[in-house]
Each structure stands twice: as C-alpha cells, then as structure tokens.
C-alpha positions in Angstrom: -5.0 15.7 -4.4 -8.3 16.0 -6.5 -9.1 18.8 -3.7 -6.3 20.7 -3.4 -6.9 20.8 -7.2 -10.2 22.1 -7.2 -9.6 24.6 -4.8 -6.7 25.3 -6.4 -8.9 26.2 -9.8 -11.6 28.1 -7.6 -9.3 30.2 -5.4 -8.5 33.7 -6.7 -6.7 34.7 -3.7 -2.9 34.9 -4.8 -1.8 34.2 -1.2 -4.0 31.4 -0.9 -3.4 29.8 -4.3 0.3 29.7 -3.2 0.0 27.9 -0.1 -2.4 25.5 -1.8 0.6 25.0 -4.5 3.1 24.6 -2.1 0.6 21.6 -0.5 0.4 20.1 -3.5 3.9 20.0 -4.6 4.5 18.5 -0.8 1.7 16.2 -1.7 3.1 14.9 -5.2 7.0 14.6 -3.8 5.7 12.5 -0.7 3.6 10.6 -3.3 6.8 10.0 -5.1 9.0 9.0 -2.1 6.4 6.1 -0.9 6.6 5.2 -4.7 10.2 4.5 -5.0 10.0 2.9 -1.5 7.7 0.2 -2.3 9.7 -0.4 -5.8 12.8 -0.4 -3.6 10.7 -3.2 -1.1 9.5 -4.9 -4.1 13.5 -5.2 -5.6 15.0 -6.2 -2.2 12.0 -8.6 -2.2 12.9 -10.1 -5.6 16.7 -10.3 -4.3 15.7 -12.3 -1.2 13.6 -15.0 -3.3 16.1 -15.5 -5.9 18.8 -16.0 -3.5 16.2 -18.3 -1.9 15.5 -20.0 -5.0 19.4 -20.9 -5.8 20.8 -21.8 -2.4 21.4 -25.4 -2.1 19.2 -25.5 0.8 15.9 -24.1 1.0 14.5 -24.1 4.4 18.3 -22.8 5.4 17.8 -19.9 3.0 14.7 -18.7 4.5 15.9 -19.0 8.0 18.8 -17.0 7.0 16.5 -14.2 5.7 13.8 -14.5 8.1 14.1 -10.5 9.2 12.7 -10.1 5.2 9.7 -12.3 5.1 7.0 -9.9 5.2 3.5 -9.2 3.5 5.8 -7.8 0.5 8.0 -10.6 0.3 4.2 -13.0 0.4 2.6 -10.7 -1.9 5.9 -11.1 -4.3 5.6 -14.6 -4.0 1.8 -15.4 -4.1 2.0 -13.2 -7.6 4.5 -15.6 -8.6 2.8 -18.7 -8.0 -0.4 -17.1 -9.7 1.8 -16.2 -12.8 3.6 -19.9 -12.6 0.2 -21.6 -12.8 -1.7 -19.2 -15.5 1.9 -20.5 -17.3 1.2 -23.7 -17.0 4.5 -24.2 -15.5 3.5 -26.6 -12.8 7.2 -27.6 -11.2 8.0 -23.8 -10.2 4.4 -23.0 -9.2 5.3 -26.0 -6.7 8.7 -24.8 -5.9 7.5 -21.1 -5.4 4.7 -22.4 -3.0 6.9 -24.9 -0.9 8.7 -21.9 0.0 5.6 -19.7 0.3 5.0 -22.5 3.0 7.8 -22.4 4.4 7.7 -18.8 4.7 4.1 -18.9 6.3 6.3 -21.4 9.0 9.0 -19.1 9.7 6.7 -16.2 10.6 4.4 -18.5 12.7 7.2 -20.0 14.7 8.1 -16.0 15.3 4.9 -14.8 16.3 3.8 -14.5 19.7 2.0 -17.8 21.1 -1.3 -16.1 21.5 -1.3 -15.0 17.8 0.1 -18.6 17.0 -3.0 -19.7 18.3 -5.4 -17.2 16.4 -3.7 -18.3 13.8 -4.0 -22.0 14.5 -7.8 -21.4 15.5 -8.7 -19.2 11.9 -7.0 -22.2 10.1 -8.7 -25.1 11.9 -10.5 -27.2 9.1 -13.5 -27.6 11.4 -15.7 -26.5 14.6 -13.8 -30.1 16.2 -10.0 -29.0 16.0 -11.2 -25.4 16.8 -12.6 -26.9 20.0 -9.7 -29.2 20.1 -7.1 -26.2 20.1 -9.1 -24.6 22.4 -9.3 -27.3 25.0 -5.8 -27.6 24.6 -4.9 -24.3 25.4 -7.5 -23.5 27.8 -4.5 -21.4 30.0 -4.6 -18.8 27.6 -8.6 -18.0 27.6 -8.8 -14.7 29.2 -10.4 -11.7 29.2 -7.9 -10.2 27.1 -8.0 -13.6 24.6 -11.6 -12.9 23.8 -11.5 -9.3 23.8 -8.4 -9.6 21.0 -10.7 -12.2 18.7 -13.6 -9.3 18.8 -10.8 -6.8 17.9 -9.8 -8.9 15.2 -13.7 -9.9 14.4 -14.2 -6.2 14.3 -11.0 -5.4 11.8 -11.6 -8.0 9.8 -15.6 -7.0 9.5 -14.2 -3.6 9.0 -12.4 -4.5 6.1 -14.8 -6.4 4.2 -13.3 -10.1 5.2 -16.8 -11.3 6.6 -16.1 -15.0 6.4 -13.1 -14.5 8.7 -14.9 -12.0 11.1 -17.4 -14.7 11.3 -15.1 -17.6 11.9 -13.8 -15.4 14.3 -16.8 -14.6 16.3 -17.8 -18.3 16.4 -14.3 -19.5 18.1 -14.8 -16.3 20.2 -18.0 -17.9 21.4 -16.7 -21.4 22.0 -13.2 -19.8 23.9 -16.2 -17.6 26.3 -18.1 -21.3 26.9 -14.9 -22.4 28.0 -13.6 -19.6 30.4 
C-alpha cells in the first residue's frame, strides 16, 4: 500500500494514476474484508468458549464443538489465561487452561498418527522418551518421516523458532540412526 502510494504521488500520467487508484481502492476494500473476517472468527470464537465455559460438562462441550477449535479459538484462549493471571484471578486462569488442555487433546486425538507423533516427539521432556517414542514407533521411520521433520526443521528455522528447529533436527537424527 505504502507503494502504490508513492507511485501514486510520483505518477503524472492521468491514465496511470487511475489504474494505480483503482489498485488501491481494491487493496483497502480487501484489507477491510479480512478485517471483519478475523473480528467475525474472533466473535464466533468467543461464542464457542462461553458456551464451553457454562455447559455442565466440559470435556462434552468441547467434543461437541470440535470442528471450532482452531489456532483462533487457542489464540482466544491463551489471551485469556494471560489476562486471568496478570488479574490475579487464579481459579479461572485454571479453568480457562483445563480447557485450553483439553482443547490441545481434541486436536491431537484428530490429527493424523504421524503428526501425533511429531507432536509427541517435540513435546518429549527429554532425549530418553524421544528415543523411547521412537523405538516404539519404529514402523513409521521412513524416508518420508525424516524428510517431513527437516521440512518442519526448515519452517520452523524459517520462522525464527530455532529451539524447535533444533529439537527437531536432533529427533531427525536419532529417527535416521534407527531406520
């Protein structure tokens, strides 16, 4: 947009100048339709967790919504907790993070058992269960296994998440070892 500005200021063209308008109004509208989508997310997000929050039964709640638990829904709730805590309002801080948690289960027990165990492997508390996992699930160590762990090493490198690129690259290793 900061472009299509300047060359907006610097064109004397008339032809050009209009074209370059006509950009920028498409520009500002399509900036306004991903606006009210993500406030209309963020609302149906905020619906879903307070439905969550007064149903009887918790874990039956989040089952029943499971199609919206999604990095909006996560983000909604993680800002939650945050706030909760910086309240000092300790009992819904813990209520808000049980069903963060339970959340985090639902979309694990959905996910495919390859990314389960990427998943499992990232979270390991130490090179032991990683190794652990892996011996366990020594039919899944392929060629395409290790080659998705660099693609995820690589993303997450990519992105600036070092520390999980290089937990990453180090179960990479040990799943090779153990081809």
């Amino acid at each position: 947009l900061l472009v299509l500005a300047e060359r907006l200021e610097k064109t004397t063209d008339p032809a050009l100048r209009e074209r370059l308008e006509e950009l920028r109004a498409l520009v500002l509208e399509l900036q306004d339709q991903q606006r009210q989508n993500a406030q209309s997310v963020m609302a149906e997000a905020q619906e879903v967790l307070q439905a969550i929050l007064e149903a009887p039964d918790t874990e039956e709640a989040l089952r029943q919504n499971a199609d919206m638990i999604d990095e909006s829904f996560l983000g909604l709730l993680a800002g939650n907790i945050d706030r909760a805590e910086k309240g000092g309002a300790t009992a819904a801080a813990n209520r808000l993070r049980q069903i963060y948690d339970g959340a985090l289960d639902i979309l694990q027990e959905r996910m495919p058992p390859e990314l389960r165990l990427v998943n499992q492997l990232v979270n390991a508390p130490d090179k032991g269960a990683v190794k652990k996992l892996l011996e366990e699930n020594r039919a899944v160590l392929n060629r395409d296994f290790i080659e998705s762990l660099r693609a995820l090493e690589d993303d997450f490198r990519g992105r600036g998440g070092v520390e999980v690129a290089d937990k990453l690259k180090s179960i990479r290793v040990q799943a090779q070892l153990m081809m």
